[in-house]
DOVO-878269 format. One line per field, with one value per residue (C-alpha): residue in one letter; x negated, y, z negated. Coordinates in pm, 1 decimal. Layout:
! residues N
code: a/...;
c1: X/...;
c2: Y/...;
c3: Z/...;
! end
This chain:
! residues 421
code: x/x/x/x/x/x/x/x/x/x/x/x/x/x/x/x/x/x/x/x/x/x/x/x/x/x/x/x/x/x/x/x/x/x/x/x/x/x/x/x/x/x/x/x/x/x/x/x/x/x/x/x/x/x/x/x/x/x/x/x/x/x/x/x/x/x/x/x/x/x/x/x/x/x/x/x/x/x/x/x/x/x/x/x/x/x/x/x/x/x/x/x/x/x/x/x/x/x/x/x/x/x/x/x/x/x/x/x/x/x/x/x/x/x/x/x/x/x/x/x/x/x/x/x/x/x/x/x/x/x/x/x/x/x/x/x/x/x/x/x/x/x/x/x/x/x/x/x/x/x/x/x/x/x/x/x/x/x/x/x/x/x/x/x/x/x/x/x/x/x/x/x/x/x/x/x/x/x/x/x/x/x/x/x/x/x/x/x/x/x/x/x/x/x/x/x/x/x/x/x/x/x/x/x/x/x/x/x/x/x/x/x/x/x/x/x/x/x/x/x/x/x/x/x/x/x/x/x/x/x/x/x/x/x/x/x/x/x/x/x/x/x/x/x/x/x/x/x/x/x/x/x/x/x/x/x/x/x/x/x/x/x/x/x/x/x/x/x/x/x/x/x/x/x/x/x/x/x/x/x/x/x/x/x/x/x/x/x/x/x/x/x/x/x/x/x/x/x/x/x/x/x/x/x/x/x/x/x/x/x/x/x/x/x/x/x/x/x/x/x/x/x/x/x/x/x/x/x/x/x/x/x/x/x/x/x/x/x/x/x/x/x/x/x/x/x/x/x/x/x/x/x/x/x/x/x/x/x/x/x/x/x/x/x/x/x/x/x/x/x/x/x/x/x/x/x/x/x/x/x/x/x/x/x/x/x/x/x/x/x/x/x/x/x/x/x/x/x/x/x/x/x/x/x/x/x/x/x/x/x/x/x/x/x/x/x/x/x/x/x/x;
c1: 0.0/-142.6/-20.8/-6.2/-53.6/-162.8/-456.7/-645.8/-503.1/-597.3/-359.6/-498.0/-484.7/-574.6/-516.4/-366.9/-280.3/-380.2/-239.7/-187.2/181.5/194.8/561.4/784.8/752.7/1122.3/1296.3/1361.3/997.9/820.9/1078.9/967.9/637.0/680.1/835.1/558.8/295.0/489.8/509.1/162.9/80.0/303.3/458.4/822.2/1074.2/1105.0/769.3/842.8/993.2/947.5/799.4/638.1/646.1/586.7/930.8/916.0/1276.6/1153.3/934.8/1258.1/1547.0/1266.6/1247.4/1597.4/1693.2/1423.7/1416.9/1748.5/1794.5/1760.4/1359.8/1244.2/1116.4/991.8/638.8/624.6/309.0/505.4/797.0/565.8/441.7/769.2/874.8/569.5/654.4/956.5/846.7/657.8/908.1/1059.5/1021.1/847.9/571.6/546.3/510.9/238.2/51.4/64.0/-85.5/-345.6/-428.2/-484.0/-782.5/-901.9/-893.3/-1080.2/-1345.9/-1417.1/-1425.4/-1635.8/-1965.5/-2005.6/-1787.0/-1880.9/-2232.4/-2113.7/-1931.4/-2232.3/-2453.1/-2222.3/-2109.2/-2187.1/-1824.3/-1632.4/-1274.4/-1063.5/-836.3/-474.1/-374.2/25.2/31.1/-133.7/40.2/-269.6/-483.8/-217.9/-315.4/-699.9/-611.8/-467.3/-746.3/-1011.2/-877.5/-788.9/-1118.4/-1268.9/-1069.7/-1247.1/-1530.7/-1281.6/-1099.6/-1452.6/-1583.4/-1234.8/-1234.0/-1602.0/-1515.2/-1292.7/-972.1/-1008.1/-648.3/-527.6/-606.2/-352.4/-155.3/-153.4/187.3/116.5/-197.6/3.6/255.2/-18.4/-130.7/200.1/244.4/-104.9/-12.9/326.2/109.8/-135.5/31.9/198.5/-198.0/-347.2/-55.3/-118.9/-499.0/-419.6/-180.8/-450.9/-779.8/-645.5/-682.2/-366.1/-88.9/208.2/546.2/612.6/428.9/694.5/969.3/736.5/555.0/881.6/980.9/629.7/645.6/964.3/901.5/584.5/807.2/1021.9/725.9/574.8/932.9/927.8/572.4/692.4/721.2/832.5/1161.6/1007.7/783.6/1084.4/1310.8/1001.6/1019.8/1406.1/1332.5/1080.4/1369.6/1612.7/1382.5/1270.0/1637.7/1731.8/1482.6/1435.3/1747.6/1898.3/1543.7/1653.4/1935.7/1672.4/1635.1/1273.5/1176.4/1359.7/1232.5/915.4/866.6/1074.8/785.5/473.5/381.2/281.9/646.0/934.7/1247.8/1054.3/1138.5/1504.3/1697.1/2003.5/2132.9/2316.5/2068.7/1805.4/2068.2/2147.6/1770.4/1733.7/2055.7/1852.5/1558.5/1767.8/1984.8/1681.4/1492.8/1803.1/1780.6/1371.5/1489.6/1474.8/1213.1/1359.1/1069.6/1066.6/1034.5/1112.7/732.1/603.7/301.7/335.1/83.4/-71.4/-122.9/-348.4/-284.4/-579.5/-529.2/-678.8/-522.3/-436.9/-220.2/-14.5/62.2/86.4/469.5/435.8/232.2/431.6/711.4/574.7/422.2/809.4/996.6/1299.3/1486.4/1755.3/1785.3/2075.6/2042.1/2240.8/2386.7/2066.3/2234.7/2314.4/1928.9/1704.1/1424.7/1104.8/1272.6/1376.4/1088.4/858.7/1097.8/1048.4/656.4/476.9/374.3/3.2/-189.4/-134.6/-502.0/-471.5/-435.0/-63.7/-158.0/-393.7/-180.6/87.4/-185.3/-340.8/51.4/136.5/181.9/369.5/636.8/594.0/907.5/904.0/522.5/617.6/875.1/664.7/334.9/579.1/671.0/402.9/241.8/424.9/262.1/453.3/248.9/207.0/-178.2/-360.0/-183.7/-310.5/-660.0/-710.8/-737.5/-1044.6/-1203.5/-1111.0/-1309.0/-1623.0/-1586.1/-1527.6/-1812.0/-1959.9/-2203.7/-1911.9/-1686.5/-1639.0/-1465.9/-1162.9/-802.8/-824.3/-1208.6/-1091.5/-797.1/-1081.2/-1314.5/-1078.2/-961.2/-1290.3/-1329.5/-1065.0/-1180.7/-1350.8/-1652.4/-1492.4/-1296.4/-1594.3/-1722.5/-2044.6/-2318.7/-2476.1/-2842.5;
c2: 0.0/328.2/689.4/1008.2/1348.9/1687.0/1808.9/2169.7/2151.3/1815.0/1493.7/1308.1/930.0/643.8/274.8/231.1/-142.9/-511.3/-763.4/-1104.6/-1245.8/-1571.6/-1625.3/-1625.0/-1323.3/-1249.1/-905.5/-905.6/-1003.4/-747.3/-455.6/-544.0/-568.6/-205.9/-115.4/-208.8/-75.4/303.8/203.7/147.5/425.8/677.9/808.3/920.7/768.7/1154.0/1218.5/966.4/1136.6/785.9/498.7/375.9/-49.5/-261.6/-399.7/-672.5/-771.0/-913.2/-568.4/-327.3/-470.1/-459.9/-75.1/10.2/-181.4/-28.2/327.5/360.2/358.5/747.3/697.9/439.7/512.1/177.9/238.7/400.4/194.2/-134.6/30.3/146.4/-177.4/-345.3/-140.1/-175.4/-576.8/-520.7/-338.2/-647.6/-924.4/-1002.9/-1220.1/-1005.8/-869.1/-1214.1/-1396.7/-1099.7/-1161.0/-1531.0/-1545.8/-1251.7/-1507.2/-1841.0/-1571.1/-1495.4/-1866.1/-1979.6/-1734.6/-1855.4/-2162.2/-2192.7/-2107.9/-2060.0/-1820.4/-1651.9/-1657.0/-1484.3/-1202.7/-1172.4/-1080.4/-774.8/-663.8/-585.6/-583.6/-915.7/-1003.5/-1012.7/-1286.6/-1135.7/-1266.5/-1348.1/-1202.5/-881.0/-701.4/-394.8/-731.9/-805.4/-370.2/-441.2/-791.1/-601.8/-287.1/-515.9/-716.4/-419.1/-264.1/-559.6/-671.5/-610.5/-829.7/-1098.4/-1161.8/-1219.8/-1477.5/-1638.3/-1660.1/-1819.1/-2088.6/-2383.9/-2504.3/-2140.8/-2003.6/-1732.0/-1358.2/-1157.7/-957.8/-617.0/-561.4/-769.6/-554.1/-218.7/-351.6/-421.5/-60.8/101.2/-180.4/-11.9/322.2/319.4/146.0/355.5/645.0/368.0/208.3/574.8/644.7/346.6/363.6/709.1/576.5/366.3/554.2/830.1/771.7/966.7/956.9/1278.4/1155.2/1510.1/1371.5/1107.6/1318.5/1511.8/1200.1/1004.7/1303.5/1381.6/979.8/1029.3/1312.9/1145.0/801.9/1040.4/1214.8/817.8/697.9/959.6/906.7/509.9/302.5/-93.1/-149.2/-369.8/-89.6/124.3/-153.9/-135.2/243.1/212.5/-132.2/165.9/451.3/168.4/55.2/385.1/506.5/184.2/243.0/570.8/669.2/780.2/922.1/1297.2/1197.2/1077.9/1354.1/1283.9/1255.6/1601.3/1809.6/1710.0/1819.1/2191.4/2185.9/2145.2/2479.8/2286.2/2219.3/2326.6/2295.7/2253.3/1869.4/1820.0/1739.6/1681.8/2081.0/1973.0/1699.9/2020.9/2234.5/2024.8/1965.8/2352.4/2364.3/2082.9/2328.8/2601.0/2438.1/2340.8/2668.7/2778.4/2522.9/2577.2/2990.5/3034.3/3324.7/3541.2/3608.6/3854.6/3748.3/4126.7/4204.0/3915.4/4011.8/3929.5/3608.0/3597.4/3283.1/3192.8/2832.6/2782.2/2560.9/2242.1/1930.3/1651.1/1383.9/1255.5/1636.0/1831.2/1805.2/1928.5/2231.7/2323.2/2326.9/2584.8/2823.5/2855.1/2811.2/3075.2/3143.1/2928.1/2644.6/2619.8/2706.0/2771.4/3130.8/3301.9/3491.6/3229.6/3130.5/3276.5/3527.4/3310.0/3024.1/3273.9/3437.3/3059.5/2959.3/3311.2/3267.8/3181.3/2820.9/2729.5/2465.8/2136.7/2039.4/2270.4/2110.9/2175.4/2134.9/2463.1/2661.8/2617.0/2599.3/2946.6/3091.6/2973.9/3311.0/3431.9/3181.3/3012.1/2807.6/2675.4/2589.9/2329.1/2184.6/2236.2/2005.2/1722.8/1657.3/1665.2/1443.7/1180.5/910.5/778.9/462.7/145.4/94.6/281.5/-6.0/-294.1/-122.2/-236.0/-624.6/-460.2/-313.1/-608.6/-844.5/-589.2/-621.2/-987.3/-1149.3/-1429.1/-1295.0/-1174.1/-1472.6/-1494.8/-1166.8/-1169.9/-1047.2/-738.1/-654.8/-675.1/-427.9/-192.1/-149.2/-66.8/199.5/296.2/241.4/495.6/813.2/1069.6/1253.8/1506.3/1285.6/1161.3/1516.8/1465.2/1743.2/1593.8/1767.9;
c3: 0.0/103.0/-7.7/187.6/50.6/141.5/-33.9/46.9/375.6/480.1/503.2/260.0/196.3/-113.2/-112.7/-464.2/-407.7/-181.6/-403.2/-323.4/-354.7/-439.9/-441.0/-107.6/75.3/43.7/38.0/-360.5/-429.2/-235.7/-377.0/-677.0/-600.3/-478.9/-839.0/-979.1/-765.1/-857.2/-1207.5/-1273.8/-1080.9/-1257.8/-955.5/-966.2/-749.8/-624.2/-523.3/-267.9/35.5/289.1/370.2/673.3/766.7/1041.8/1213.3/995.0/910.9/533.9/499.2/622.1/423.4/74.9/155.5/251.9/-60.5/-277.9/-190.1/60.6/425.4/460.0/332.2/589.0/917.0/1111.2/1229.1/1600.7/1728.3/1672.0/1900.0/2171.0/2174.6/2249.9/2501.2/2705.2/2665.3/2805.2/3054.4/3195.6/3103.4/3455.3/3723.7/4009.8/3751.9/3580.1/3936.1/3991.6/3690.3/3692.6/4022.7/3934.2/3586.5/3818.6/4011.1/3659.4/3552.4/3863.6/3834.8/3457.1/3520.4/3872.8/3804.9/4157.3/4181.4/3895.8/4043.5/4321.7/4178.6/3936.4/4261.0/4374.9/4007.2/3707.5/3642.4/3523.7/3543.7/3229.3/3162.1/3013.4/2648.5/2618.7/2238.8/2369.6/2680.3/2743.0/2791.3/3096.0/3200.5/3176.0/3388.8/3625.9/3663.9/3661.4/3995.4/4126.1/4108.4/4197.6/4456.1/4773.5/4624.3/4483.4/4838.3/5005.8/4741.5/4744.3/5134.0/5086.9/4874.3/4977.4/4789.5/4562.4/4492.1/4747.3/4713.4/4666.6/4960.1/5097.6/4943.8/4599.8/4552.4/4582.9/4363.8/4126.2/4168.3/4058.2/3779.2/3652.7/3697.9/3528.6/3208.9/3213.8/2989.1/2740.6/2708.9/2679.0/2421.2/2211.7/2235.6/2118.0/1853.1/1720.3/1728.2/1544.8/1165.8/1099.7/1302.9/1200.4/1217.2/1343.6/1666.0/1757.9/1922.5/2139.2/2208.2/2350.7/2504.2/2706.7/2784.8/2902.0/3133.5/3270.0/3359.3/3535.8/3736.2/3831.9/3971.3/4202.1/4347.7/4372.8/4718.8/4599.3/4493.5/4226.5/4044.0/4048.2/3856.7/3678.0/3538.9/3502.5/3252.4/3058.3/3049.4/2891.9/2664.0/2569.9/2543.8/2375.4/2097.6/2081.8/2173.8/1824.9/1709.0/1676.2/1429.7/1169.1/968.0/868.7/1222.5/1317.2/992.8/1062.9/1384.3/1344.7/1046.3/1267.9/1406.2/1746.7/1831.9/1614.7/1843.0/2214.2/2242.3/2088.8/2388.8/2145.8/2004.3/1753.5/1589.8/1620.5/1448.6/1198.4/1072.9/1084.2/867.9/601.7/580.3/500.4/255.0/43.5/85.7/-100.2/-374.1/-423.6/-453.5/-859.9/-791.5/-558.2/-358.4/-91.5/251.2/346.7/408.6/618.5/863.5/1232.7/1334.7/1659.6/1802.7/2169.5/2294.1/2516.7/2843.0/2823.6/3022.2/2898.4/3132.0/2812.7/2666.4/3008.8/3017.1/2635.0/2789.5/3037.3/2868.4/2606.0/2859.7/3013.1/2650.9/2593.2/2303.6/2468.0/2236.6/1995.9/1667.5/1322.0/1222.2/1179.4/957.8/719.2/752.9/472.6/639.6/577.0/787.1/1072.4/1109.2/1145.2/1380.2/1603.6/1588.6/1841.2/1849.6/1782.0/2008.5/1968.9/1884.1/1552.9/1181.7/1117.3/740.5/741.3/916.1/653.2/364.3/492.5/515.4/176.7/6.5/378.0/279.9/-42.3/-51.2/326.5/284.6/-9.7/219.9/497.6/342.6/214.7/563.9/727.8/502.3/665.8/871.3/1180.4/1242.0/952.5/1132.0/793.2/621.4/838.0/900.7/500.5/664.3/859.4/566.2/290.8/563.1/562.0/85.1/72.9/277.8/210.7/-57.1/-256.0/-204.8/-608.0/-615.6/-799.0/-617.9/-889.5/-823.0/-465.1/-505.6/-692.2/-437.0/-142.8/-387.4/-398.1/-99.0/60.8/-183.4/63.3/-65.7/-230.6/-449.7/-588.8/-688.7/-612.9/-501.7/-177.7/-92.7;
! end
């Protein structure tokens, strides 16, 4: 279990427990195991705004019956990853692939073959794994890239399975075109070591837009079944994403997007309506928002292939989207929401850290959200770094020594307080 926490305007995160559960890993035993994680920890059932898990049916119905449904999002690199599997799962791209893996197969196993392709390139083909679908995308690349070399070795060599055709090979093409921005997204996804949950609507909608842009530069009837598969998968998952309320706070929150990416008015409204309602409630001081200064902002233009419909979109953005009575809206909120945006490379945490005394109450609401992961992978990244503790000179540690050291493990430097020279 990992927590997440803004801290000097940094997201901030600590392993406080990797416990091994010896009983059945049913719903009512890992709720309590929860319970007890808090517990020892001291940390109030309020301090917990959500929590993040895998799609784990087990995992979800512990949370929602632990903490309620409204405080549990289902991590958004497990969804990604489903919808690019079922944007492969039918029969044209699994004839494709099959065909493409019987190449692969022959070239690992034919040394002559392999001997060949070794004397024209340094580059070898990769053989597609059925539990992982980007192995199928780097399958596909690779004979694609290689494929001028491939169909001359395979022409060579008696009895070798048939090269693919003009027409399979563009198909191929578009299959690896149309996967490219789900691979670069999840490669994204999982490089980053934070990943905001403010991040997911723009995300599906820049995804979105780009699926759009590829169906309409598409010649085979099967890629474009292909890209319509994507929009109902995407729709089908992601469809209802702007009516979580954690989702759609967080993102009017970040200072990169606010209200850009809501397709949906009244979702956007009614998250905008949220933040004001508890602006009210956290308003025992009466502070003046009267005097706030004006805060220039310069988003410089740097391209990215994922974010460029995120761009645009910003460069021709008017005050067009619908909102709540402004008037019912207390100042500090108004005037964030009429600020320019900031680039989408800044740290959404500073900017709200250095605005703090600009508006005090948003700011608190502000740092809670955005202290919100979108993606379980800090979670499972403790497997990684419990197999790099318990080697096999330390194979007598106990489960609690264990537990200790990735504590220890996830403190930063400045947690330890020490003076580095």
């Amino acid at each position: 279990m990992t927590v997440h926490y803004e801290f000097e305007g940094e997201l901030q995160s600590t392993t406080i427990a990797v416990t091994e559960l010896t009983e059945r890993h049913t719903s009512e035993v890992i709720g309590r195991w929860m319970r007890t994680i808090l517990q020892d920890w001291h940390i109030d059932d309020e301090k917990i705004v959500v929590v993040v898990t895998d799609n784990r049916s087990n995992i979800k119905k512990a949370v929602r019956g632990t903490f309620g449904s409204a405080r549990h999002i289902a991590c958004f690199a497990h969804s990604i990853n489903l919808v690019a599997e079922d944007r492969t799962n039918f029969q044209d791209a699994i004839s494709l692939c099959a065909k493409i893996k019987r190449i692969v197969t022959y070239f690992k196993q034919s040394t002559i073959a392999a001997d060949a392709l070794r004397r024209v390139s340094h580059l070898k083909l990769i053989q597609s794994i059925d539990t992982r679908w980007n192995s199928t995308f780097q399958m596909l690349l690779r004979l694609i890239l290689l494929s001028k070399e491939v169909g001359s070795i395979l022409l060579s060599i008696p009895e070798s399975p048939e090269m693919l055709t003009a027409s399979e090979l563009q198909l191929a093409n578009e299959i690896v075109e149309e996967l490219r921005p789900l691979e670069k997204l999840i490669r994204k996804l999982s490089g980053e070591r934070f990943v905001a949950a403010s991040k997911v609507i723009p995300l599906i909608n820049c995804l979105k837009n780009k699926n759009q842009e590829l169906r309409n530069s598409l010649k085979t009837q099967t890629a474009l079944s292909l890209v319509d598969r994507l929009q109902n998968s995407i729709s089908m998952r992601f469809g209802q994403i702007e009516h979580n309320y954690i989702m759609a706070v967080s993102t009017i929150l970040d200072p990169r997007f606010k209200k850009l990416h809501f397709n949906q008015p009244l979702t956007c409204s009614n998250a905008i309506g949220r933040i004001a309602r508890w602006i009210r409630e956290l308003d025992h001081t009466n502070v003046s928002n009267d005097a706030v200064a004006e805060i220039n902002m310069e988003i410089p233009d740097k391209p990215d292939e994922l974010w460029s419909f995120h761009d645009n979109l910003l460069k021709v953005n008017t005050v067009n989207a619908a909102q709540r009575n402004e008037d019912e809206m207390p100042t500090d909120l108004k005037h964030y929401l009429h600020q320019p945006m900031i680039d989408r490379r800044d740290n959404p945490m500073r900017y709200w850290s250095n605005l703090a005394s600009v508006y005090p109450l948003l700011s608190v609401i502000a740092k809670n959200y955005l202290a919100i992961v979108g993606t379980s992978v800090p979670s499972e990244r403790l497997f990684s770094r419990a197999g790099n503790i318990l080697t096999d000179s330390r194979n007598r540690l106990s489960p609690e020594h264990l537990q200790q050291l990735l504590f220890l493990n996830s403190l930063s430097i400045k947690d330890w307080q020490l003076k580095i020279k």
